[in-house]
C-alpha positions in Angstrom: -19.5 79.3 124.9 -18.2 81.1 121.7 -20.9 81.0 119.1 -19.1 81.8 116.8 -16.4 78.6 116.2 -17.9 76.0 118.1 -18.2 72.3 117.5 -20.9 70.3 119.2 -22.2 67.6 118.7 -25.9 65.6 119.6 -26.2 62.3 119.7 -30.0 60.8 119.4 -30.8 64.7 117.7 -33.4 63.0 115.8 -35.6 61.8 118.6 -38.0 63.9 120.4 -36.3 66.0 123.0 -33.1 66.1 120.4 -34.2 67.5 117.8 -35.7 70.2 119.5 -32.4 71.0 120.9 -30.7 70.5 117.9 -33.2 72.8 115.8 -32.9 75.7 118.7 -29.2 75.3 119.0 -29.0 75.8 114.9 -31.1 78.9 115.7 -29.3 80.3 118.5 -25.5 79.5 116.9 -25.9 80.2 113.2 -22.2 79.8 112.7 -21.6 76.6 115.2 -20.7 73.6 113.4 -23.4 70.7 114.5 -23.0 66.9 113.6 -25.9 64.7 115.1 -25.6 60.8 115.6 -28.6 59.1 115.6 -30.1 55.2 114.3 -34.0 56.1 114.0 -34.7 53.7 116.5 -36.6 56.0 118.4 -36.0 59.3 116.1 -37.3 60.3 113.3 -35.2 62.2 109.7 -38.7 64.4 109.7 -37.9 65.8 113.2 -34.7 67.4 112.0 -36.4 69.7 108.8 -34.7 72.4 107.9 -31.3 70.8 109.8 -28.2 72.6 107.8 -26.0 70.3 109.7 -23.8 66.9 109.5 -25.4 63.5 110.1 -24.2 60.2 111.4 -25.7 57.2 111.2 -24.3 54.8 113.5 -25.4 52.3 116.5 -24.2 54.1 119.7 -23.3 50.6 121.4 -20.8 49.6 118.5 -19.3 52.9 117.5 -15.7 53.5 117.3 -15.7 57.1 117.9 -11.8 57.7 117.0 -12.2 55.9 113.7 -15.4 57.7 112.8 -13.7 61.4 113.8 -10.4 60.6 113.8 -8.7 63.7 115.7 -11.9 66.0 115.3 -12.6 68.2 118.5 -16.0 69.0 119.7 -16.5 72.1 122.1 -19.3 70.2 123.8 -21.3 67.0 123.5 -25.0 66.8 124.4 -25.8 63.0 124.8 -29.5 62.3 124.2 -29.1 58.9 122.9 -31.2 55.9 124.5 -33.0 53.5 124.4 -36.0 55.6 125.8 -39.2 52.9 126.0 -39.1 52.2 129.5 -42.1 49.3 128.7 -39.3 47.1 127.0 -38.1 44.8 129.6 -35.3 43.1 128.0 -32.5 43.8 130.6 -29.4 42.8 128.5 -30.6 45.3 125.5 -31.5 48.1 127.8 -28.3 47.8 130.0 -25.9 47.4 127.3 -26.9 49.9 124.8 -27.5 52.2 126.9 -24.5 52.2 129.7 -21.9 51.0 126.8 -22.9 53.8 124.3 -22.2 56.1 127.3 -18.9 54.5 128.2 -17.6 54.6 124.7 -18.4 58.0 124.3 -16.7 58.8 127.8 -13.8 57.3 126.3 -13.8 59.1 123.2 -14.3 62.9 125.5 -12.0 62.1 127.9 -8.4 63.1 126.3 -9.5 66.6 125.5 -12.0 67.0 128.4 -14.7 67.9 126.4 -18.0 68.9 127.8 -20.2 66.5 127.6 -24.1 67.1 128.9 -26.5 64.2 129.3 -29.9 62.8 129.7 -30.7 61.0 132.7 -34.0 60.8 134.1 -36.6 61.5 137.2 -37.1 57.4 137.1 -34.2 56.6 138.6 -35.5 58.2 142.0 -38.4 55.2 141.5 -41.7 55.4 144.0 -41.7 58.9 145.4 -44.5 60.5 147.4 -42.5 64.0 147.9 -40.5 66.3 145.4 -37.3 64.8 144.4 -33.9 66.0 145.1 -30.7 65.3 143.8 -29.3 63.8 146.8 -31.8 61.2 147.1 -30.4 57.7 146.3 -31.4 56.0 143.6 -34.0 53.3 143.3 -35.1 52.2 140.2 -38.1 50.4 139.4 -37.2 48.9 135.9 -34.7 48.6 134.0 -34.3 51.5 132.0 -34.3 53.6 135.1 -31.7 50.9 136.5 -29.6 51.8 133.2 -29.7 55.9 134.0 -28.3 55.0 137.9 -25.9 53.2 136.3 -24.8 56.0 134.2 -25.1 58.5 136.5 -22.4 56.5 138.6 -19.8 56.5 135.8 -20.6 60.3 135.1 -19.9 61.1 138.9 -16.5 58.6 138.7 -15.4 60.6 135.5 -15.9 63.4 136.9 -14.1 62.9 140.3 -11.1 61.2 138.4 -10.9 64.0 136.4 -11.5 67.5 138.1 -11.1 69.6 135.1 -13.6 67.8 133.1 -17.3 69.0 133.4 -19.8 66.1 133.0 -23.7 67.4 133.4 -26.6 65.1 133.9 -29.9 66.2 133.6 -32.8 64.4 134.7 -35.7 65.5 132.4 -39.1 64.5 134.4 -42.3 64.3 132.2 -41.8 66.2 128.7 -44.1 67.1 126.2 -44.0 68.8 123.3 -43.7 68.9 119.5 -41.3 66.3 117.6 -42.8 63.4 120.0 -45.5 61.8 117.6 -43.3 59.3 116.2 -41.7 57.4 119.1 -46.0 55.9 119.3 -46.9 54.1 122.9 -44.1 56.3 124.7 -45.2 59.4 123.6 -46.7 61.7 126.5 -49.5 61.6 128.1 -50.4 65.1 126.6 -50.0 63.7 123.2 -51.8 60.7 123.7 -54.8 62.3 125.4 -55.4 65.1 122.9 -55.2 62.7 120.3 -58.5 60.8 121.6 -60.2 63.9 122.6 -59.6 65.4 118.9 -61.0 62.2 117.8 -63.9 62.8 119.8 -63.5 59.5 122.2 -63.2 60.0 126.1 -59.9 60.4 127.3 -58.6 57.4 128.9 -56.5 57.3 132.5 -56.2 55.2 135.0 -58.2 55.2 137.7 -59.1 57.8 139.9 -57.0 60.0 137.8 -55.5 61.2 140.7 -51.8 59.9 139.9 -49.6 62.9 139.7 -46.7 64.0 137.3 -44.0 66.9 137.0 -45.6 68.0 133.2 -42.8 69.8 131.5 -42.4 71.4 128.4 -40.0 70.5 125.9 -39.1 74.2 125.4 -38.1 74.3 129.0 -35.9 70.9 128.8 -34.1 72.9 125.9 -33.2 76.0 127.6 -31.6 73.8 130.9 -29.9 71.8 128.6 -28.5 74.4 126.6 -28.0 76.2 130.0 -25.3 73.9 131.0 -23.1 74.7 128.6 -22.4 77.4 130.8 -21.7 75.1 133.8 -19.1 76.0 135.8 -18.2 72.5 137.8 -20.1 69.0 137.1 -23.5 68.0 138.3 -26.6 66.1 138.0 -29.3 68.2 138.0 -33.6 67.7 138.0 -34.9 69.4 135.3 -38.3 69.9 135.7 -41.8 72.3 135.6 -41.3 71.5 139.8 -44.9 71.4 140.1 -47.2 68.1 140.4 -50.3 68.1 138.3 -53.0 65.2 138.3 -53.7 63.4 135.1 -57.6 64.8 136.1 -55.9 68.7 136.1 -54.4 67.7 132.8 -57.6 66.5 131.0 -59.2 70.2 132.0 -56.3 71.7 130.7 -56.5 69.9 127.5 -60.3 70.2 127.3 -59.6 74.6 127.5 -56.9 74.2 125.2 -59.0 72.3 122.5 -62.3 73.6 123.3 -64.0 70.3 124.3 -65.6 69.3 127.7 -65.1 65.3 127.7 -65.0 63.5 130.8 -62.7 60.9 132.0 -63.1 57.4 130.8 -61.9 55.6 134.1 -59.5 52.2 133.0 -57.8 50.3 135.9 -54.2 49.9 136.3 -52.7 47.0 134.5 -48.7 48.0 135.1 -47.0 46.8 138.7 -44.5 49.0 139.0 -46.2 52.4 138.4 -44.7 56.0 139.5 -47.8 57.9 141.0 -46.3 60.8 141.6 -43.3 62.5 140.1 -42.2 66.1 141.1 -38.8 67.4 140.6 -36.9 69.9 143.5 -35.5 72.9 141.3 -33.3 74.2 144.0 -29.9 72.8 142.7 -30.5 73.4 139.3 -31.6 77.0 140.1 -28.3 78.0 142.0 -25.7 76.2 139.7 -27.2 76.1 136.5 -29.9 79.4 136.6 -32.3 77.4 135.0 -36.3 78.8 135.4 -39.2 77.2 133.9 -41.1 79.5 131.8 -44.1 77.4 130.8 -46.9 76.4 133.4 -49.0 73.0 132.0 -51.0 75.7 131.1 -49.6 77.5 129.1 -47.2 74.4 128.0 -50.2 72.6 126.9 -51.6 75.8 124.8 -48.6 76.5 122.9 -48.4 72.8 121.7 -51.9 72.6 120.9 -51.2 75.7 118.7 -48.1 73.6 117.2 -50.2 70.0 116.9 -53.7 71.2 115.2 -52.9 74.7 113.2 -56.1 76.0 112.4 
């Protein structure tokens, strides 16, 4: 895509994963023209300093895109936008805001086929004891992930209704990374456990710390997504580190990265419907969309230390 005239727009781009896109696609496409939509729910205006672009505020769910741009084209449209704490169980909030808000803007992309790329998530595979692949049906185990499925199946409709319209889904697994502080309780595990260790309190995890997760690095989730702007047909896609690593792995990692040697503190379970392993299968993504990881939890976890405590 032509960085040079191009229009594109991010809704949610100032939450977490979206205004890290935002801020690398302002970066990468000086003379783009970016608009973000976004109503702080679970973004923050602090995530988007230095932002030379246009901003919306507006309610996703309620939005009348034609009367807010009128005839305006966008070259592509990254949809981050959600409703993204999957601990709030209210199904009618969760469903509605976050299958309408994709509908409407469906609707709006529709007449000019315009790109549109979209978050949908490694939760929607639910219990899983192996790596996940996109073929595997889904199976949600609340009602977030039950609200992805459901947009996933309006994407793949769209998209087979219209053939020359490329629709993307990406399934982020388990991102970390800088921009996350403010969304609190839902904020990685990373995050979370770095905070207690630089506190100087035992890092807490369920017990025997031997749950699993596909750790991957914001930086990572930004170069797929920006990747499939380049897509040549639609897809939905894992995007992932494609490695498991135990929550006991992560605390060593986190005690090299901050120089500490703090043991587990051991809590039990309290949630029944728990996903104790995640992993995601790269091998579609890697053939359509080229994407590579570049950051091990290793190295993920260093460079955001770095970013998180400065020295």
């Amino acid at each position: 895509m032509s960085s040079t005239d191009s229009s594109i727009l991010v809704t949610g781009g100032a939450g977490f994963i979206g205004s890290n896109l935002v801020l690398t696609l302002q970066e990468r496409m000086p003379q783009a023209r970016l608009t973000v939509i976004d109503d702080f729910r679970s973004g923050d205006f602090k995530n988007l300093a230095g932002y030379t672009g246009d901003f919306v505020a507006q309610n996703l769910a309620t939005l009348d895109w034609r009367q807010q741009f009128g005839d305006e084209e966008f070259d592509a449209i990254f949809h981050l936008a959600s409703i993204t704490d999957t601990t709030l169980h209210d199904q009618f909030a969760q469903v509605h805001d976050n299958v309408e808000s994709f509908r409407r803007l469906l609707n709006f992309a529709q007449p000019n086929r315009t790109r549109v790329i979209y978050a949908s998530s490694a939760a929607t595979y639910g219990a899983a004891s192996a790596a996940s692949v996109e073929t595997n049906g889904a199976a949600p185990a609340n009602v977030y992930a039950f609200s992805k499925a459901i947009m996933d199946n309006l994407a793949r409709r769209a998209a087979r209704d219209s053939q020359d319209w490329i629709i993307v889904g990406l399934r982020y697994f388990n991102v970390y990374g800088p921009r996350e502080a403010h969304k609190g309780v839902p904020a990685s595990m990373v995050y979370h456990l770095s905070r207690q260790m630089k506190a100087g309190q035992q890092p807490r995890i369920f017990k025997q710390g031997d749950q699993k997760r596909d750790f991957v690095y914001v930086k990572d989730i930004v170069e797929g997504s920006i990747g499939a702007l380049d897509a040549k047909q639609s897809g939905i896609y894992n995007l992932g580190s494609g490695h498991a690593r135990s929550f006991n792995e992560l605390i060593d990692v986190l005690n090299r990265s901050l120089g500490t040697d703090f043991k587990p503190d051991y809590i039990d379970n309290p949630h029944e419907h728990y996903q104790n392993f995640t992993q995601a299968d790269l091998a579609q993504v890697r053939q359509s969309l080229g994407y590579e990881p570049k950051f091990s939890l290793e190295t993920g976890v260093a460079d955001y230390m770095r970013w998180l405590y400065p020295a």
